[in-house]
C-alpha positions in Angstrom: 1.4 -16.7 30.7 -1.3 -15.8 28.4 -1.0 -14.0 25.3 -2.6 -11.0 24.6 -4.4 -10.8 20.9 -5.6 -8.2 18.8 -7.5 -10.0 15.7 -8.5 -6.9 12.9 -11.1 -7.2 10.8 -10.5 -5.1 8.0 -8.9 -3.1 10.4 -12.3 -1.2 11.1 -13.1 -3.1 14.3 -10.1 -4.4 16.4 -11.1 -6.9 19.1 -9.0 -8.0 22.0 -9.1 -11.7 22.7 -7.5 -13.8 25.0 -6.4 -16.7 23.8 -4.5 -20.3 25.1 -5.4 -22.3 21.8 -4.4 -21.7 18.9 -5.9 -23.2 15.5 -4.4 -24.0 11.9 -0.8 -22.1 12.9 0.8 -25.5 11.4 2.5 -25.9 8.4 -0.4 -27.8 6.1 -2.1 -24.0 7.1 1.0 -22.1 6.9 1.2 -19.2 3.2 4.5 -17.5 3.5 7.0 -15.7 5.9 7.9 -17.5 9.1 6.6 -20.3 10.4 5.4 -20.1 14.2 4.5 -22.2 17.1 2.7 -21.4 19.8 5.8 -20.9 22.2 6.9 -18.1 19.7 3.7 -16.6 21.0 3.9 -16.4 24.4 4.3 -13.2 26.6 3.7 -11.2 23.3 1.0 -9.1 21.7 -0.5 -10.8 18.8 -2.3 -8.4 16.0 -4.0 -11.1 14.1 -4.9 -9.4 10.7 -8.3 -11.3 8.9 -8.4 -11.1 5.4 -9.3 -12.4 2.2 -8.5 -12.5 -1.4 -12.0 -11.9 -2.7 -11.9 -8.2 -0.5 -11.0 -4.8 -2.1 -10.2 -3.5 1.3 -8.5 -6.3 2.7 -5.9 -6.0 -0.2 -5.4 -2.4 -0.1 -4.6 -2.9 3.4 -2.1 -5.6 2.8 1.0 -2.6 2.5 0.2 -0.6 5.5 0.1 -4.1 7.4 3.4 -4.4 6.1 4.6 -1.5 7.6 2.9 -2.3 10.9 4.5 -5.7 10.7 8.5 -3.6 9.6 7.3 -1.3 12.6 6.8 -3.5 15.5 9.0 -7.3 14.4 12.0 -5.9 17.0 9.3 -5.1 19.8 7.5 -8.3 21.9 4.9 -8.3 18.5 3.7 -10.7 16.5 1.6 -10.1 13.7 -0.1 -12.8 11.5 -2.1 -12.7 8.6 -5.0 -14.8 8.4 -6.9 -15.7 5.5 -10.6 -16.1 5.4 -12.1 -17.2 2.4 -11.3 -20.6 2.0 -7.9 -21.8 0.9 -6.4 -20.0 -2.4 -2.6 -20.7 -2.7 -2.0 -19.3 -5.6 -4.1 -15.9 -5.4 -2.7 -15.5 -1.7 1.2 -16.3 -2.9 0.2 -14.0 -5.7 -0.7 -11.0 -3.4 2.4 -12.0 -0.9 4.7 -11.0 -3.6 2.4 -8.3 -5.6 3.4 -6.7 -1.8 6.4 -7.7 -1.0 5.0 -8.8 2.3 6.8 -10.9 5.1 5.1 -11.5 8.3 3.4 -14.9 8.7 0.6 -15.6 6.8 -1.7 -18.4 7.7 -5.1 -20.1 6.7 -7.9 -19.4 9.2 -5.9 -18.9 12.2 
């Protein structure tokens, strides 16, 4: 079965994607919130939100993908946060908690 994604960029253009490979969802890419594997993928819709520290509107989005994430985590959802401007542990951790947010957050997923 293949997964259905939605990646955001910024969320000014979403794209749907198909995808059967997935890169850098391990844990030397894995930020915060839940760790996934592929098989915790499958049969669901994937919103893949692109990001990065360094991007005014990219943090000021952070909350409402939050709510998106509080919204749709009982549904067949996944969302995961994916950070695009070159590993920053600390800044990203920082935001994570500045936010309070818990979906998964990965490094260039």
């Amino acid at each position: 079965m293949k997964t259905l994604i939605c990646s955001v960029v910024g969320l000014c253009c979403p794209v749907l994607l198909q995808a059967n490979v997935w890169v850098n969802l391990d844990e030397a890419h894995h930020y915060s919130g839940p760790s996934l594997t592929e098989k915790d993928l499958e049969g669901k819709v994937v919103l893949v939100d692109n990001w990065g520290v360094n991007c005014p509107p990219c943090r000021a989005s952070l909350p409402r993908i939050q709510e998106i994430w509080q919204s749709f985590k009982t549904k067949p959802f996944v969302l995961i946060g994916s950070h695009r401007q070159g590993r920053a542990e600390d800044r990203v951790k920082e935001l994570v908690e500045e936010n309070t947010l818990t979906y998964p957050m990965y490094e260039r997923v």
